[in-house]
C-alpha positions in Angstrom: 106.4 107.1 112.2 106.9 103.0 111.7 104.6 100.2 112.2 105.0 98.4 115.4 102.5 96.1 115.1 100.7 94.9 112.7 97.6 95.8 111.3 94.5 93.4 110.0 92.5 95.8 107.6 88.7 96.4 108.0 86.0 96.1 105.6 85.7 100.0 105.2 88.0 102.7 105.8 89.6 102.8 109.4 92.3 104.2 110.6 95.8 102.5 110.8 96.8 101.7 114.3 99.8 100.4 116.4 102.3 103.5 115.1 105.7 104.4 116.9 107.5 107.3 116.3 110.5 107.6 114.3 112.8 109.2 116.8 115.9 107.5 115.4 115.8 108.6 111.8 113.6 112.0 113.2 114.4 113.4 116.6 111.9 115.0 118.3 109.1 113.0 116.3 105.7 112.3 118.1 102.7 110.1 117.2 99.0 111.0 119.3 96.4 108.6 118.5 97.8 106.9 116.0 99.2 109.7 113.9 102.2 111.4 113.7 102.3 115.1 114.9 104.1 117.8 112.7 107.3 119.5 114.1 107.0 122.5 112.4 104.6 124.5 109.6 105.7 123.6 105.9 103.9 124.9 102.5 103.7 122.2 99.8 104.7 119.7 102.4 104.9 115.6 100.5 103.5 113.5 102.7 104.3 110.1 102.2 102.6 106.4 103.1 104.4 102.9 102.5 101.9 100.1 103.6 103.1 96.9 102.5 100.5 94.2 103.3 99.8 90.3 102.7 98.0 87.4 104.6 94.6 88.6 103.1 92.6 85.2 101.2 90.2 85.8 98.8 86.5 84.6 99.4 84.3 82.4 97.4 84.4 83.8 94.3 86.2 86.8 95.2 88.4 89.6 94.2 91.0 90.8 97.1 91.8 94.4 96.7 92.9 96.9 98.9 92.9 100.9 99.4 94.1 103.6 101.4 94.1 107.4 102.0 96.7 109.8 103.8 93.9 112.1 106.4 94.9 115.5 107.9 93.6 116.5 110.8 90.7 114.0 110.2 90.2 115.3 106.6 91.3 112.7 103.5 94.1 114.3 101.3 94.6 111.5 99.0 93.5 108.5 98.2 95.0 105.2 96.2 94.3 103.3 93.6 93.0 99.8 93.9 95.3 97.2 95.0 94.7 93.4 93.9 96.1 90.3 95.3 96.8 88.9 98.4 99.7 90.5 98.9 101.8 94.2 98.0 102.3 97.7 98.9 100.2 100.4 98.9 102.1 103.9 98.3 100.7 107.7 98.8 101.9 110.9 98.2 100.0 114.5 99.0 101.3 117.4 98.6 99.4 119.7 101.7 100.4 123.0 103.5 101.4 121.7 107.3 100.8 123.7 110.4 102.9 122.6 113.3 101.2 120.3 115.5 98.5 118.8 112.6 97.8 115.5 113.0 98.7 112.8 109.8 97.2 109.5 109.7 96.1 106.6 107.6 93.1 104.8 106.7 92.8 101.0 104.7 90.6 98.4 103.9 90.2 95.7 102.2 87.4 93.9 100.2 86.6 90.5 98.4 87.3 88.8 101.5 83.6 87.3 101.9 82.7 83.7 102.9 85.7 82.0 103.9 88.4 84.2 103.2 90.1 86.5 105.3 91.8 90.4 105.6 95.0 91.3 104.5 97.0 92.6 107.1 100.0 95.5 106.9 103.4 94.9 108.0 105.1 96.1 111.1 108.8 97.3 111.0 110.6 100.0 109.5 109.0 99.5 106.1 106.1 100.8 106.9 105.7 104.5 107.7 104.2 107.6 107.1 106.5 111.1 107.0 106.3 114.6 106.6 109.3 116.3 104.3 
């Protein structure tokens, strides 16, 4: 699935919404909710998360970072690493057993945006996108 809007992260993890399906590059691809539905059952499926973000301003005295984490059927797989700055691209990669029809999605935030700063936000368009393989 692709980002078709964008996205202004919250201050705690929340899921990632405005998702389209990738029906182009995937036929038969479906997104419910917000998260993109598996085809078919796979062991040791990767699943894989390209957020690029920017837009976010540090507060007074702050530090901007951002996170993310790839959830399963409303369980976290995987989680990132810190991201600093205003702007960048968070990546993941799980590997997880798949069962058709389990639900991927993904969660962000970002911090250090107090007093007078503002959220980053993540990019819509092609670039962004989670997958199943």
């Amino acid at each position: 699935m692709t980002k078709s809007s964008t996205h202004q992260m919250a201050t705690e993890f929340g899921q990632v919404s405005g998702w389209s399906a990738d029906a182009k590059k995937y036929p038969g691809s479906t997104v419910l909710n917000n998260a993109l539905r598996a085809q078919s059952a796979k062991s040791r499926a990767t699943v894989t998360a390209v957020l690029p973000f920017s837009g976010g301003v540090p507060g007074f005295m702050g530090k901007l970072t951002q996170r993310a984490r790839l959830v399963v059927n409303g369980r976290p797989v995987e989680t990132s690493s810190e991201v600093p700055g205003p702007a960048g691209t968070i990546e993941l990669t799980a590997i997880v057993d798949i069962k058709a029809g389990d639900l991927v999605s993904v969660e962000a935030f970002s911090t250090g945006f107090t007093f007078a700063g503002s959220p980053s936000i993540i990019s819509a368009g092609e670039s962004t996108y989670v997958r199943i393989a």
